[in-house]
Structures are given as structure tokens and as C-alpha cells.
N, C-alpha and C positions, 0 to 999 in steps of 0.2 A: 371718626376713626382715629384710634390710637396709633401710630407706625411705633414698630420695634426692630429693632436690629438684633440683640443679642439676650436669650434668653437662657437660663440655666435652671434646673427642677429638679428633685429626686422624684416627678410623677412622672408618667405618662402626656406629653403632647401630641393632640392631634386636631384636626381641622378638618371639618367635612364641609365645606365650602370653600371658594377662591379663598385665599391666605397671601397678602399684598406686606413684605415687610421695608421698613423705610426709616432711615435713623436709628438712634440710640437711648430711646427715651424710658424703657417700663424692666426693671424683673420682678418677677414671680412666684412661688412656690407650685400653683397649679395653672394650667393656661384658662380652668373655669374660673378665676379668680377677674378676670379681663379680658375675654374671649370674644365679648360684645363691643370693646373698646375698637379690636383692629380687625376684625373681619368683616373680609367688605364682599361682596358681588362686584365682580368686572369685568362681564360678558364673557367669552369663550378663551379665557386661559387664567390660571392663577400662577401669578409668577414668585415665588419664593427667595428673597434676597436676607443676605446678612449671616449670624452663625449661632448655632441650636446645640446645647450641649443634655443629653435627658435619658435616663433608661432606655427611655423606647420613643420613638419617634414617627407617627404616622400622619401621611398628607393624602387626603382622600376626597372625591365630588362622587357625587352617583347622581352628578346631570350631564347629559349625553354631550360628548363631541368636547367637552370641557378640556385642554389642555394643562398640563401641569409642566413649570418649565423652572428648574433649582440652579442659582447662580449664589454658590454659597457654600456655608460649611457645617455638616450636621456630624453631632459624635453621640453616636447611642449604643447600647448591644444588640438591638432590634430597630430597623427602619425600615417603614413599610409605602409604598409610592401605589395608589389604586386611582386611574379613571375608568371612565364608562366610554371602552370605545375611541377613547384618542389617544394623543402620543407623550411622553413623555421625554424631556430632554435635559441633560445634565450638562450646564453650559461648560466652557474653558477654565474655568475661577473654582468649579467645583471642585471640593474636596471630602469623602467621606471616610468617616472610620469607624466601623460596626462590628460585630462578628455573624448577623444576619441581615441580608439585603434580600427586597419584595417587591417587586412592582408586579400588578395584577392587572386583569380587566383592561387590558390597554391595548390599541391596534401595537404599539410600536415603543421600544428604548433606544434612543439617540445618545451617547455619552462621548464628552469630550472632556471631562474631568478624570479627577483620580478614584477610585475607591479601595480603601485598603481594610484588610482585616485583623483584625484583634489578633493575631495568631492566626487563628483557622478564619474564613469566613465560609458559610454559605450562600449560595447565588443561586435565586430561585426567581425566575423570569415564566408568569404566567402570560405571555406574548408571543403575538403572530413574528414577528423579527425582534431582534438586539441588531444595532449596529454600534458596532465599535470603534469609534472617528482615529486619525490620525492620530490626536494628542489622547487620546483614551488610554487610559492605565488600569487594569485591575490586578492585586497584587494582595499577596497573602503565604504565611507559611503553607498553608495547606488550603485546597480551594477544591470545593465540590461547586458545579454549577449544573443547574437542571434551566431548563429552557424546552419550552411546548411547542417555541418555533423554529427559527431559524436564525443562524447567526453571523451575520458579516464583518468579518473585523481588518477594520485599517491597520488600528492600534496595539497596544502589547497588553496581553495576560501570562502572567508570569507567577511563579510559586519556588518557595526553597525547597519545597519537598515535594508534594505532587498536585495534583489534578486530575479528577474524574469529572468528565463534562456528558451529560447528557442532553442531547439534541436531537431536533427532526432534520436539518439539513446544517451543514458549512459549506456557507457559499462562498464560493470565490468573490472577491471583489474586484478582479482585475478589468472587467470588462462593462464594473454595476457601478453608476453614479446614480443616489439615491438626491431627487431633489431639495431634500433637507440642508443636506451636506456640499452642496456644490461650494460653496463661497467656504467652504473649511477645508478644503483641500491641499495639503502639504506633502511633504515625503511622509508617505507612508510603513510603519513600522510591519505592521502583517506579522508578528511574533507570540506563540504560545510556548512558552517554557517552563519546561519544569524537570526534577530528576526524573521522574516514573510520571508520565501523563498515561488516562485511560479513558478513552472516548467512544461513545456510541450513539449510531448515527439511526434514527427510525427512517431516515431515506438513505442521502448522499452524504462522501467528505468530496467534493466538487476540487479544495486545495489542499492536500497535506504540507506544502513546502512548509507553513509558517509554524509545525508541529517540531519543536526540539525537544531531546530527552533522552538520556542513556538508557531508557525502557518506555518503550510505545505499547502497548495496546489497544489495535483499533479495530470495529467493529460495526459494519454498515447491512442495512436490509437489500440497499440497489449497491451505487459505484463507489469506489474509493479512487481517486486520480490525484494525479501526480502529472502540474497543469505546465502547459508550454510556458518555455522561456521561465521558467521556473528553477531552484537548487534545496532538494532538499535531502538535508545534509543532519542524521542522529545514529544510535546508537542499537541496540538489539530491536526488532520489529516482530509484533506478532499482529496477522493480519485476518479476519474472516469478514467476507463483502460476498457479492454478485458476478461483481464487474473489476478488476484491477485495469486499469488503465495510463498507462506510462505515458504521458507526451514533451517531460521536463527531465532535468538531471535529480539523480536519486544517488546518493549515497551513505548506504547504512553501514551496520555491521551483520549482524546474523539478523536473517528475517523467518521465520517461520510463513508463510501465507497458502490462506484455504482460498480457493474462490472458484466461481464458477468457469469462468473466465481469466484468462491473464493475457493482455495485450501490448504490443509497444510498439508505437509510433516510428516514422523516420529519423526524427528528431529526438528519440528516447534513449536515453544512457544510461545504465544503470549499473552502478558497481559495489558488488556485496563482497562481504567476508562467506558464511555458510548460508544458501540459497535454499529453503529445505519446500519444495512446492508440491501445493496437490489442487490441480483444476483441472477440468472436464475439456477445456481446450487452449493452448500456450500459442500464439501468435508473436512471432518479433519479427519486426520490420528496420528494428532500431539495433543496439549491442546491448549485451550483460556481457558483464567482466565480473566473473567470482572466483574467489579461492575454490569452493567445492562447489556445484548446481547439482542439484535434488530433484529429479520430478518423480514425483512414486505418491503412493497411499501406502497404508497400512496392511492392505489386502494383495496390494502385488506383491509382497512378501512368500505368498505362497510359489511362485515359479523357482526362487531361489532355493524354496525348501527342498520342490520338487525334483531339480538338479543334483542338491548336494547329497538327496536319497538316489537317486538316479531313477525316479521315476518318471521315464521321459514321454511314457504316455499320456500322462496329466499335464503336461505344459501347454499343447496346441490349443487347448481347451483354456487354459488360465491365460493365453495371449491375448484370448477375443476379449476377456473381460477386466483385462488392464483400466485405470478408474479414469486415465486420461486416452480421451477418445481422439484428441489431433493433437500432434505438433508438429507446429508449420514453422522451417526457417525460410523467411522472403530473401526476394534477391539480393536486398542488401541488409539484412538481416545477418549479425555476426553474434557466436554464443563462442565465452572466450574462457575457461578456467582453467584451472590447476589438476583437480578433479572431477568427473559429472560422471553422474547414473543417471537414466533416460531409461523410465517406462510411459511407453505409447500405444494406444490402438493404431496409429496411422503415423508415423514418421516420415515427414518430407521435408528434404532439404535443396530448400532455392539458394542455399546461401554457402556461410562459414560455420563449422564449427571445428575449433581449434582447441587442444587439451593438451594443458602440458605433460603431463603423468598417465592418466591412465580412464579411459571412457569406457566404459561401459553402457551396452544400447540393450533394452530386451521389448520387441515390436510383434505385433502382428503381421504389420506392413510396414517396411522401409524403402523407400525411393529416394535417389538422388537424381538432381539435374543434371544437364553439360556441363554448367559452370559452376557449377558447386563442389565444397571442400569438407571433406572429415578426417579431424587427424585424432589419434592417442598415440601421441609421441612415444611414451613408453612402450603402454599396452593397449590396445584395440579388441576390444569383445563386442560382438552383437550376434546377439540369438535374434531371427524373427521367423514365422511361420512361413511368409516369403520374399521375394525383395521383385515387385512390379517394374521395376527400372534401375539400375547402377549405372549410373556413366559419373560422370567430372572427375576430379582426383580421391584419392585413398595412399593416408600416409600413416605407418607406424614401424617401430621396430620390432613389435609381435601382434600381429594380426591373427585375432579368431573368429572364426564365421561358424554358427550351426543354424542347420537350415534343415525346416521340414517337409518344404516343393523345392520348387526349378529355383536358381540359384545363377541367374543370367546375369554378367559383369562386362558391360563397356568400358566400365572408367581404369582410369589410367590407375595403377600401383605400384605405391613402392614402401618397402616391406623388405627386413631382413630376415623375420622367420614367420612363416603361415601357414595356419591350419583349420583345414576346414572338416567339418563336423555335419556329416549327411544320415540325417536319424531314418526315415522313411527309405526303406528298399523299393516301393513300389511309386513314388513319388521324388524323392531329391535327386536332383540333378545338379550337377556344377559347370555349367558353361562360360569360358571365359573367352572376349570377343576383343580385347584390347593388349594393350601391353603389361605385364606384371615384371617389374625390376627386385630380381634376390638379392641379397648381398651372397657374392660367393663363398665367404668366409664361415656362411651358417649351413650351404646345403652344398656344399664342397663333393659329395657322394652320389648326389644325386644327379642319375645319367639327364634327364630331361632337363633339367634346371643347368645346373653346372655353373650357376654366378651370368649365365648369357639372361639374354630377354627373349620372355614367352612371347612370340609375338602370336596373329592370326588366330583362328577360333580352336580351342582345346575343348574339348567335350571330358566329364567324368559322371558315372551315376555311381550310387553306392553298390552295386550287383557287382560292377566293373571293379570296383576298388578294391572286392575280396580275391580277389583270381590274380591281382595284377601286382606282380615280386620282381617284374625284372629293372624296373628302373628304381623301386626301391623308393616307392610313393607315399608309404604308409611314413616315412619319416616326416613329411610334410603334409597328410590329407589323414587324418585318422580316423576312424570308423569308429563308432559306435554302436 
């Protein structure tokens, strides 16, 4: 056997056998030129040392279980890495520079080198996993990666401009020591960047934190999570998954997200600029803090229309088929913004929610706890067909209720003008069982009110409210 260390060709190099390089002894024009010199058999791994400069550059076995292991430095515009079945691994000392990268047929890619691209690279991983070690760099202006498996990454993948990854799963690595890698274990980078990254998952994104970018696009068949003890922290999001699952800090800017599901841990913080949501059911356990929160479809649209024609008979009907069938605030569950609109089939509040300006609710069913809080500090609207429980507190400076049953209120109010809106003659009722505080400066007129407190249970139905001029109620309960 010939050892070589540093080859250079305007042909094509490739080796379909173990390829053992060693010193600095041969160049060539083609590697059939001396091929028989240095390839050797060396039982189950061909280990690749030294530095390959070639158009194209392929290292290939198609005998089983064979390992290919590169501590080196290869520069082609095509490199292609093919076992049968085993793993490949790109040691510490690697360094590559292509504009296409290939590894095939292989259980597995281990990398702990660099691999950069000519400008663009493409990254085409015909493998059950990629793992991407601490000291793992992949890096390129522009970086398309396709992957048939899964991908763990320690290390940094980074782009000047963007990244479109497609994968079957991103797994977290927080809790996965793969026994490859144990004795390479350092701080960990966990970083994909780029201006506009666009990723889609044929299963899970298990971690988004390591996803930076002033435009995300991501897109999963099961969960998308956002992992405890976690911070992730970018710029505009557009989301469609299964599952959103919050259990870390999130900080975007504008998110758009579809999903079946949207959840949040105790532990989950989440704070957006414009929140714009549409799932089938909204869970927090944890806080959102947004300039504006969205929860709608494109279809609840029609209630508004319904209103602003005043066709109020098509509403009760468009309540039931609101596209979000729960939202649940838990007990300690806080929803905190500027502005929110909130369509729900089921509105239930264990918790906070706090609006500085102006809330808008339109429900089928809305319930509050004892110890729960809804404020629209400005303005306070909620239409629901009916409200199964009212107690805890209610705070705005104009609260409006329109209600198409019984209309029963425990909870504590305070309110300087309010008006409730009883569509059904034969149905709404407005029973109020608690204290309700006016400011007297708004119903100054009004012999009932007069700025005192409502206390004990006041009954009103809409029948009552047309016959009833002496206190002068219609300035506060308006009919419909």
C-alpha cells in the first residue's frame, strides 16, 4: 500500500472500498492512475485522514456494517459519503467545502467538524438521524437541508440568508446522550440561524428555542414545543402543527399560528407583539403577554357581519359553530394585552384576564370562577348565548353584555357605564346577585343607581324592560 495525504485532480475521486490515507507521498491526475497502490481492506471502518482537493469527491463500501470515519479536509463542488448500514462520522479536525453534501445508506451522521458552502450549499442526508456534536458547524449563504430522518443538534447551523430544512423529526437534545458522543460533550451551542429559516417537520419540532430569524416558518404533521427551561427568543412566526405546546420562555414578534391545539404549561411565558390564533382548543396554565391576542377563524367573521346588519337571529346559530370549541383560563393562568378579541365555543375563566384597552368576547358559553378576573379597562364587550356561571370580579369603564338566555351575575362590578343587550323576549333574563359599583358621574339620572351600590339580587327580563320608564333604565339596559 501506497499512503497519501494530499491529493489534488480535475477528475472525479472515489473509493469503493476502506480508503486508509497516511503521509505525504503520491499526486495524481486520476485516483485510477494508483488506486491499487493505497487501498487497503481494514475490517469494519475506513478511516479517511489528510486533505482532498477534486471536482467531485466520493467515499463509498457496499459491504455491510462498514464504517466510514473523515479526520480531514475534502474541497469539491460535490461530496458524496455512502455506507451500507453504518454510521458515519466527521471527526473535530474536519473541515469541508462543497456546494453539495451526500451521505446515503447510512444508519447515522455524527459531525463534529465544519462544513461550509460555496455560497449556497445543499444538504441531503439519506439517514435514520444527523447529529450535530457541540463543535459542529454547518454554515453557508443560503442552506437547503433535506433529511429522511431525524435531526439532533448540539452544534450551530447557521446561514446569511436563509434556510429551508426539511425533516422527520427535531429532537431535542436536552434529555438525549447518544453513546457516540458522550466523551465529546462541551457547551453546547443548540443554534440555527438565519434571516428567514423555513422548516418542515413529517412528525415533530420537539425544540424550537435553537430556531433564530426575523421570519420563521414552521410547519409540523404532530407537535411543535417550545421545551422547558428553554428561551426562545425571534422575530415574525408563522405556525401550522397538531399540537403547540409551550413549557419554556417564548419571545417573538407577530406569530400567526394554525393548530389543533394550543397549550401552556405553568411554567410557560409567552410574549408576542400581534398573536393572531386559530385552534380547535386554547389551554394556559402559564401567561401570554401581547400587544394585540386574536383567537378567531376566518369563519367567525360571519357574527360580526351578522351584528353590523342587525341580523340577530343568525347569531345564536353562528355561536355554536365558532372554530374554537374551548378556551380554558386555569387558575393560575394569566392572558395579559393591550388589545384581544376572543371567539369561543366554551369560554372559561379559572384565572386572569387583563386588557388594557379594549376586549372583546363573542361565546356560546362563558363562565367565570370565584376567583377569577376580566378586565377591558377601556371597553368590555361580550356577546354569548349564555353565561352558565358569573362570579369573581368584572372591571371596565364601559361594559356591554348581549345575551340571548338567563344572564345570572355573582361576580363583583365595577363599571362606570353599562349596558346590557337582552335579544330573546321569551328567553333573556338579567339577574344580578352581587354588588355592581357605578361611577355616579355617568348615571347621575338614574333613580336606581344614583352613583350608590346595587347590592342583593335585582331581577330584569326583556318583557319588563319595555313597560319600565320610571327609573329611567333604558339609559343603562338597552333593548333590542
Amino acid at each position: 500500500m501506497l499512503a497519501i495525504e494530499s491529493i489534488e485532480t480535475n477528475r472525479g475521486i472515489q473509493c469503493f472500498k476502506e480508503w486508509i490515507q497516511k503521509g505525504n507521498l503520491i499526486q495524481a491526475n486520476s485516483i485510477e492512475d494508483a488506486k491499487n497502490q493505497f487501498i487497503k481492506i481494514s475490517g469494519n471502518k475506513i478511516l479517511f485522514k489528510g486533505a482532498v482537493s477534486a471536482p467531485r469527491i466520493e467515499i463509498q463500501t457496499k459491504l455491510e456494517n462498514v464504517e466510514i470515519d473523515v479526520d480531514g479536509s475534502l474541497n469539491a463542488d460535490s461530496i458524496k459519503l455512502e455506507t451500507n448500514n453504518a454510521k458515519v462520522c466527521l471527526l473535530q479536525s474536519t473541515n469541508i467545502l462543497c456546494t453539495s453534501f451526500n451521505v446515503a445508506s447510512s444508519h447515522s451522521l455524527i459531525n463534529y467538524g465544519i462544513i461550509s458552502g460555496n455560497d449556497d450549499l445543499k444538504f441531503i442526508l439519506n439517514i435514520d438521524k444527523f447529529f450535530n456534536g457541540n463543535t459542529g458547524d454547518i454554515k453557508a449563504d443560503n442552506l437547503i437541508m433535506k433529511i429522511t430522518g431525524d435531526l439532533i443538534n448540539y452544534g450551530k447551523i447557521t446561514s446569511k440568508n436563509k434556510i429551508e430544512m426539511n425533516l422527520q423529526n427535531l429532537i431535542s437534545p436536552t434529555f438525549l446522550v447518544h453513546k457516540e458522543m458522550e466523551n465529546h460533550f462541551g457547551k453546547s451551542m443548540k443554534q440555527i440561524i438565519a434571516k428567514v429559516i423555513t422548516l418542515f417537520a413529517e412528525k415533530s419540532i420537539e425544540d424550537c428555542s435553537p430556531l433564530n430569524a426575523g421570519t420563521i416558518n414552521l410547519s409540523a404533521n404532530e407537535d411543535i414545543i417550545c421545551e422547558a427551561n428553554t428561551s426562545w427568543n425571534c422575530g415574525k412566526i408563522k405556525m401550522k402543527c397538531n399540537n403547540f405546546i409551550i413549557h419554556g420562555s417564548a419571545e417573538l414578534g407577530d406569530a400567526k399560528i394554525v393548530s389543533k391545539t394550543v397549550s401552556t404549561s405553568s411554567y410557560g411565558n409567552v410574549n408576542i407583539g400581534l398573536a393572531s390564533i386559530q385552534t380547535t382548543d386554547f389551554e394556559l396554565f402559564g401567561t401570554w403577554q401581547c400587544q394585540n391576542f386574536v383567537l378567531k377563524s376566518i369563519t367567525d367573521e360571519s357574527i360580526v357581519t351578522f351584528l353590523n346588519e342587525n341580523k340577530n337571529d343568525e347569531i345564536p346559530e353562528s355561536l355554536k359553530k365558532i372554530d374554537n370549541q374551548n378556551c380554558k383560563i386555569d387558575e393560575d393562568g394569566k392572558l395579559i394585552a393591550f388589545d384581544a378579541t376572543i371567539f369561543s365555543r366554551n369560554l372559561s375563566n379559572n384565572g386572569k384576564i387583563e386588557v388594557n384597552n379594549k376586549l372583546t368576547i363573542y361565546a356560546q358559553n362563558f363562565q367565570q370562577e370565584n376567583d377569577a378576573s376580566v378586565e377591558g379597562r377601556n371597553k368590555l364587550n361580550i356577546m354569548a348565548h349564555s353565561f352558565p356561571k358569573l362570579n369573581g370580579f368584572i372591571k371596565s369603564d364601559d361594559l356591554e353584555i348581549k345575551v340571548f338566555e338567563k344572564f345570572s351575575s355573582l361576580a363583583m362590578a365595577e363599571v362606570e357605564e353599562v349596558n346590557v343587550y337582552l335579544y330573546n323576549f321569551q328567553t333573556s333574563k338579567f339577574v344580578l346577585k352581587n354588588e355592581m359599583l357605578i361611577n355616579p358621574d355617568i348615571q347621575q339620572n338614574n333613580a336606581i343607581f344614583m352613583g350608590k351600590t346595587l347590592e342583593d339580587e335585582f331581577e330584569l327580563t326583556a318583557e319588563t324592560l319595555k313597560t319600565m320608564h320610571l327609573f329611567n333604565l333604558r339609559d343603562m339596559f338597552q333593548l333590542m
